[in-house]
C-alpha positions in Angstrom: -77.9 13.4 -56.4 -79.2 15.0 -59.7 -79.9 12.6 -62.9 -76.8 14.4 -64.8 -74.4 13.1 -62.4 -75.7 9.5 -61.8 -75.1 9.8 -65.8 -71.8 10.8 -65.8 -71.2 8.4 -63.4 -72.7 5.8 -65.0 -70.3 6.4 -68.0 -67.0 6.8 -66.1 -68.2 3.1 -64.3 -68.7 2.1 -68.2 -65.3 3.4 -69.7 -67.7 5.5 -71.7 -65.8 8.7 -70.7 -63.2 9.0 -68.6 -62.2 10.5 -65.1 -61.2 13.9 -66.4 -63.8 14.5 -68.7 -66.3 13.5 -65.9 -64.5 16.1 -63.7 -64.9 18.6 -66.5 -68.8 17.7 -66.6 -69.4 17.9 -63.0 -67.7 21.2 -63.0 -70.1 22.4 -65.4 -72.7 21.3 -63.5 -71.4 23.9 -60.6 -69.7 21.3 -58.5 -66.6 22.3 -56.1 -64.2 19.2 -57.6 -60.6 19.6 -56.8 -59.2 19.8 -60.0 -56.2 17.7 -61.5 -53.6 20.0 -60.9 -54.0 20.1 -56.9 -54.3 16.7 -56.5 -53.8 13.2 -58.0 -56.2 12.0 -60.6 -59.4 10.9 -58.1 -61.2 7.9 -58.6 -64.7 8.4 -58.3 -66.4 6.0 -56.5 -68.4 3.3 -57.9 -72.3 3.7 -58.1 -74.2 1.4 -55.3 -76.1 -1.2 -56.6 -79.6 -0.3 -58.2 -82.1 0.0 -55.4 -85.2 -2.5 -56.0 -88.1 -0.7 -57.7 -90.0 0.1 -54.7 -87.2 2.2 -53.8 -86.8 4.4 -56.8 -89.9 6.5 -55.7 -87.6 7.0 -52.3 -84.6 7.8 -54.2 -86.3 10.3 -56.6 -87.5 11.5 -53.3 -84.2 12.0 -52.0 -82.7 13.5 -55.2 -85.7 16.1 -54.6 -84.5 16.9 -51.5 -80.9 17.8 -52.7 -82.2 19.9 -54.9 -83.8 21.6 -52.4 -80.6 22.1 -50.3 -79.1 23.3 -53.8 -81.3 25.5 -54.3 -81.2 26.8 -50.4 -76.9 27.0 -51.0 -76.5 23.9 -48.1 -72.8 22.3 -49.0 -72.8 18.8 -50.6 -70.0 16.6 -50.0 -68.9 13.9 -52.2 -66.5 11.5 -51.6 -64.3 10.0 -54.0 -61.8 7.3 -53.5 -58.0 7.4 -52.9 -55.5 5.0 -54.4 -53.6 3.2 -51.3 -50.4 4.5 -50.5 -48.3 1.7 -52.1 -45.5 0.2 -49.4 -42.0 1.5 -48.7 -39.4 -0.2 -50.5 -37.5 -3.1 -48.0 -34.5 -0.8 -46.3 -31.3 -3.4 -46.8 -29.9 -4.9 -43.5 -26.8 -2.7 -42.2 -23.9 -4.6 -43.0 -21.8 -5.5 -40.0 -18.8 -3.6 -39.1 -15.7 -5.7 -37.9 -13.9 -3.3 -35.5 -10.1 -4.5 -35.5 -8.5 -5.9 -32.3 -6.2 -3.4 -30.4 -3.3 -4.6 -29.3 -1.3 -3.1 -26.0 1.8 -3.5 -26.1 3.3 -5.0 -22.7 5.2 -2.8 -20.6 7.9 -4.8 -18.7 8.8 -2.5 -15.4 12.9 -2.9 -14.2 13.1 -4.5 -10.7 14.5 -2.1 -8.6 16.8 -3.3 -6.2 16.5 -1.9 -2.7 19.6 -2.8 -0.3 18.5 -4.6 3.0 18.0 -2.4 5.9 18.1 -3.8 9.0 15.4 -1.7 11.5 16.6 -2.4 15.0 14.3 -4.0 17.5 13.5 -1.4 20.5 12.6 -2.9 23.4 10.2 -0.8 25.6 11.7 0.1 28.7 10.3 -1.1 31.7 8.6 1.1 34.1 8.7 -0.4 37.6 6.1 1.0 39.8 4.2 -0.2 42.9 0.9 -1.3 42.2 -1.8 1.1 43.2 -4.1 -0.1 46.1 -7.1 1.6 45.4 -8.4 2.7 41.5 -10.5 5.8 42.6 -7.9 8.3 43.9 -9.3 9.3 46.9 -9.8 13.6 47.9 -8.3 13.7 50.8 -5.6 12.2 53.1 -6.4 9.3 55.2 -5.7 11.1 58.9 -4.3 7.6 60.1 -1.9 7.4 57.1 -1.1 11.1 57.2 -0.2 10.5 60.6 1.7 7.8 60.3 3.9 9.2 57.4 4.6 11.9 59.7 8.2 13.0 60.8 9.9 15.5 62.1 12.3 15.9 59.5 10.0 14.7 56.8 6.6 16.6 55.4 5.3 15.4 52.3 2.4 17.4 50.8 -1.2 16.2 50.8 -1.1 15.0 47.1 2.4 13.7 47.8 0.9 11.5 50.8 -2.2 10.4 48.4 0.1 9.0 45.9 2.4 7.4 48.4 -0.8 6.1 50.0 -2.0 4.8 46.5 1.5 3.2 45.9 1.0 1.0 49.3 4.6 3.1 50.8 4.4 1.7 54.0 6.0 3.6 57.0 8.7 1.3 57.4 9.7 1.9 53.9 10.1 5.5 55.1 12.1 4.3 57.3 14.1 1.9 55.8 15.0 5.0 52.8 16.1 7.3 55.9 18.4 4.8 57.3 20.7 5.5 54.3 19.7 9.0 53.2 22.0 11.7 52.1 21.9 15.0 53.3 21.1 16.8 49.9 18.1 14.3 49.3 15.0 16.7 49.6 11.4 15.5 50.6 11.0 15.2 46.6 13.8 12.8 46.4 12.3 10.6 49.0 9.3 10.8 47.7 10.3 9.7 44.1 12.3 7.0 45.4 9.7 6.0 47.3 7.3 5.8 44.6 9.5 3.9 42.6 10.7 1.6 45.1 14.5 2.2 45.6 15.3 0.5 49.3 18.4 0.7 51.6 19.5 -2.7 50.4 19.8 -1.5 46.5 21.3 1.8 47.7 24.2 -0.3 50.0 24.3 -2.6 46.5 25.1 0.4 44.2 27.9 2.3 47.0 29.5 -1.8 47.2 29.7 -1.9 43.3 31.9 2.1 43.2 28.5 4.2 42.4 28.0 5.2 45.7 27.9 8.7 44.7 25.1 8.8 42.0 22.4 10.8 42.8 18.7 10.0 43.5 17.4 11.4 39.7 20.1 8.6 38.7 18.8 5.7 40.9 15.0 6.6 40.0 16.4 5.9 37.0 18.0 2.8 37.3 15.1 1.6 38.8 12.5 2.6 36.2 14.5 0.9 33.7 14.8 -2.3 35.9 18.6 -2.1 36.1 19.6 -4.6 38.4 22.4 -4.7 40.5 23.2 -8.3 38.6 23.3 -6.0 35.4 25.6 -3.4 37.1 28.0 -6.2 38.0 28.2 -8.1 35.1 28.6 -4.6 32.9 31.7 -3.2 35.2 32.7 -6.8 35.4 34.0 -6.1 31.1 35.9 -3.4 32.2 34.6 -1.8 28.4 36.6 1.7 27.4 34.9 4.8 27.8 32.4 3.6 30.3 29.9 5.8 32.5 27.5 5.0 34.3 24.5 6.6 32.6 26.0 3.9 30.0 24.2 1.0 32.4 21.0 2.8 31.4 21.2 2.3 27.2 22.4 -1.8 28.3 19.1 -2.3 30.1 16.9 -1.0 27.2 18.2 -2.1 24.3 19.1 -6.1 25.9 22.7 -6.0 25.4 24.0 -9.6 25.5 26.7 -9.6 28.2 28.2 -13.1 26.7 28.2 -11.6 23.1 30.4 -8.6 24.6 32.9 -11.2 25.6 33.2 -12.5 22.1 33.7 -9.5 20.5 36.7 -8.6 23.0 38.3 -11.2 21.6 38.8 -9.2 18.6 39.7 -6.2 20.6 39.1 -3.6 22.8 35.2 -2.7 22.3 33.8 0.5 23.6 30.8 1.0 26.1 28.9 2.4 23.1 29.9 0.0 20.7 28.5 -2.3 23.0 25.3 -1.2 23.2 25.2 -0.7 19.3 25.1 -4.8 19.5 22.5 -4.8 21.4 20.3 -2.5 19.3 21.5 -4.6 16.0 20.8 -8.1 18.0 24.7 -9.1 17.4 24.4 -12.8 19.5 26.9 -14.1 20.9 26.3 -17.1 18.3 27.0 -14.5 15.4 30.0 -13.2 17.0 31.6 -17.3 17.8 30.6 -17.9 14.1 32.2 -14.8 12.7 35.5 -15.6 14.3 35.6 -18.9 13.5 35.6 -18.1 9.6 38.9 -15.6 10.4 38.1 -13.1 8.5 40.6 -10.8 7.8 39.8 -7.1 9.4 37.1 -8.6 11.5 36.5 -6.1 14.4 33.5 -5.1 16.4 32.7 -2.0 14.4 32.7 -5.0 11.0 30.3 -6.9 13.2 28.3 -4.4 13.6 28.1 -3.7 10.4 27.2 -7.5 9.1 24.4 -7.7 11.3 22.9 -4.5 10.0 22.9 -6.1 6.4 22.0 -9.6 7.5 25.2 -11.0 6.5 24.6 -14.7 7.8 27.6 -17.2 8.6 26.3 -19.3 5.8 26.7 -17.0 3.8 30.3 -16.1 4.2 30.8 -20.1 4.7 29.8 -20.5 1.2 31.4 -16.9 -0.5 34.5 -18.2 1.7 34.5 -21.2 -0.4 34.3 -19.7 -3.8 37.0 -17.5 -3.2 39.4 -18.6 0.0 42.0 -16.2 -0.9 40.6 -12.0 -0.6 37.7 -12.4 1.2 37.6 -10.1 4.4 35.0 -8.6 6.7 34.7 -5.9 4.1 34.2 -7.6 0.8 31.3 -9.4 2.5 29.3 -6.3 3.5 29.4 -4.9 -0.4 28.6 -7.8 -1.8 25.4 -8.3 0.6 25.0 -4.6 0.0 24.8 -5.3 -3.9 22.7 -8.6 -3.6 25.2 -11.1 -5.0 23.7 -14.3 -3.9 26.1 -16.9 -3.9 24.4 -18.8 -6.9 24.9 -15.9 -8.9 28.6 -15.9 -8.4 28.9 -19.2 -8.8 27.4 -19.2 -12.3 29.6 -16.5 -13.2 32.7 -18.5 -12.6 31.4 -21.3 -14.6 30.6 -19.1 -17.4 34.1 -18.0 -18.2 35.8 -20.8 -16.6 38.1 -19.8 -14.3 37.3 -18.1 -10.7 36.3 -14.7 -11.0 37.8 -12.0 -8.5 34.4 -11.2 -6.1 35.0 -7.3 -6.6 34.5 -8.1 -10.4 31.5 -9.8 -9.5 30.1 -6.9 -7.5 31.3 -4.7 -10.7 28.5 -6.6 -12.6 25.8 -6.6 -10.3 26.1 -2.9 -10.0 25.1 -2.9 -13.6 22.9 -5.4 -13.8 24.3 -8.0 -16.1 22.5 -10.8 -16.2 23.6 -14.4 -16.2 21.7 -14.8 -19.6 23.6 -11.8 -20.9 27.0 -13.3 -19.7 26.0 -16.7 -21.7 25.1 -14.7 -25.0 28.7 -12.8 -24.8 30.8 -15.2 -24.2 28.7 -17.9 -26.6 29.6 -14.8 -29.5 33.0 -13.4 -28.6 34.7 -16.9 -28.0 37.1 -17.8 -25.3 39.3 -14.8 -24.9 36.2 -13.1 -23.6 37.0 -11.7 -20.1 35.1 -10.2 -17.6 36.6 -7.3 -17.7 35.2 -7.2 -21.7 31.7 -7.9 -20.3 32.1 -5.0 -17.9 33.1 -2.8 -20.1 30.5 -3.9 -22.2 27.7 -2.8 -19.6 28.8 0.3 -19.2 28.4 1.3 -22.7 25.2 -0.5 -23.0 26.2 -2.7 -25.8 24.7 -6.1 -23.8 21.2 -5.5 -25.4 22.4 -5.4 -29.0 24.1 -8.9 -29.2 22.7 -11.2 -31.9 
């Protein structure tokens, strides 16, 4: 550095001058400043300390030598100093947002009422079949057995004689079977009732009891089904209208109660079909004794039927019975079980206007579901002279919902 500029620089450190003159100086003196209008105003940084004096010769030196790379065009860089970049202003916090509660409004969903159906019980029918003697089906015919199955106005097939043989048939059951064959029983008639094991003793059983001319399709049937020749007695024993005897067949899968029968002839004639409608609707002889001791009027079989499809209970009818002796029949009890009056219901209702309500009235308002609470409010604002028949009307023109 030349003498001239540790001058000026002397100066600008001594407020003698100040930093744009100085800039103006050194520009004269050829220096590449950046001047004021490209960039802030520069301050030039302060001169280091005086050197001792045994180092000005080395410094005088030194200023010789950038002279020298002056002179030879060599780039000098000076450095000045920067102000700081004063601090960003403090950002104010973010002011909390309070989002507002949102309300949904609750949605109250009718009950639906869905009338009682009664799903009769199916009993699975019983398949009566000798029990096999060997679990690997053998390939071919025992010769011994084959032989032994054999007569002369008998042939079974080979896989006929395997499945007897499987069955344990015996040949004395073959016997037994042709003691009392018919003549238009084929080899696949004796075979089937072989394999299901109808003998000469059920056969005698059945022609004793009047079916002695069924044929062998119907008494593989029977016997598949486990109809007994106890059931066949007992069943002919009711002497039931419009019997048959492919009728014995429905008693011994659905269960029919032979002593329920009987009660329900007491009411009148019941039909074969009728009574095996009892027995796939589990009408009990218990139901049926209950029933008639209540004497209802128009109590048949067909209304019996008809109560145990929608669970109409004795107890029930005891207690509708004695809120309302006088109109109750068979019939007015299946509505109002269809409707779902419970008993407390119409009981409430009578005690709300104060004098017994007809039961068909009764059913009239649970059809449009009027409520006990709606009854209360109408009659609490319309006085005494309110009826029912007011509070029906009512409900039909949807008016209940607006009292005060």
């Amino acid at each position: 550095m030349t003498k001239e500029r540790l001058m000026i620089l002397q100066m600008v450190e001594d407020k003698k001058i100040t930093a744009e003159d100085a800039i103006t100086l050194l520009n004269a003196l050829g220096d590449d400043v950046p001047s004021p209008a490209h960039s802030a105003r520069p301050h030039i940084a302060a001169e280091p300390p005086e050197a001792p004096e045994d180092e000005e010769e080395d410094m005088e030196e030194e200023d010789e030598d950038e002279e020298d790379m002056e002179d030879e065009g060599d780039e000098v860089h000076h450095h000045f100093y920067m102000p700081p970049i004063p601090p960003m202003p403090e950002i104010p916090p973010i002011p909390q947002i309070t989002i507002p509660e949102i309300r949904i409004p609750q949605i109250t969903i009718p009950e639906i009422k869905i009338p009682r159906v009664h799903i009769p019980h199916m009993p699975r029918p019983v398949v009566h079949v000798r029990p096999l003697v060997h679990v690997r089906r053998p390939r071919f015919v025992d010769p011994s057995y084959a032989a032994a199955m054999k007569r002369p106005e008998v042939e079974f097939t080979p896989e006929q004689l395997i499945d007897l043989y499987m069955a344990d048939v015996q040949p004395s059951d073959l016997d037994d079977l042709l003691s009392v064959r018919r003549q238009e029983w084929s080899n696949q008639d004796l075979f089937k009732l072989l394999i299901h094991g109808v003998n000469s003793k059920t056969i005698l059983e059945m022609h004793e009891l009047g079916l002695g001319n069924t044929s062998a399709a119907f008494l593989v049937e029977l016997a598949i089904h486990d109809v007994t020749t106890e059931l066949v007695r007992q069943v002919l024993a009711l002497n039931l209208e419009d019997f048959k005897p492919q009728d014995l067949v429905q008693f011994a899968i659905h269960d029919v109660d032979i002593e329920a029968v009987k009660e329900a002839q007491a009411l009148g004639p019941v039909r074969a079909r009728e009574a095996v409608e009892m027995g796939i609707h589990d009408v009990s002889a218990s139901y049926v004794r209950a029933m008639r001791q209540l004497d209802l009027p128009g109590l048949n079989v067909r209304r019996l039927i008809e109560m145990s499809i929608h669970d109409v209970t004795p107890g029930y009818a005891v207690q509708m019975h004695s809120l309302q002796p006088d109109g109750l029949d068979s019939h007015r009890l299946i509505e109002l079980m269809i409707h779902d009056v419970s008993v407390e219901y119409a009981r409430q209702i009578q005690e709300i206007f104060e004098q017994p309500v007809p039961l068909k009235k009764i059913i009239e308002l649970c059809i449009h579901d009027v409520s006990l609470e709606q009854a209360r409010k109408a009659r609490a604002v319309y006085g005494a002279e309110f009826g029912v028949n007011d509070l029906i009307d009512m409900a039909v023109q949807d008016n209940l919902d607006n009292l005060a």
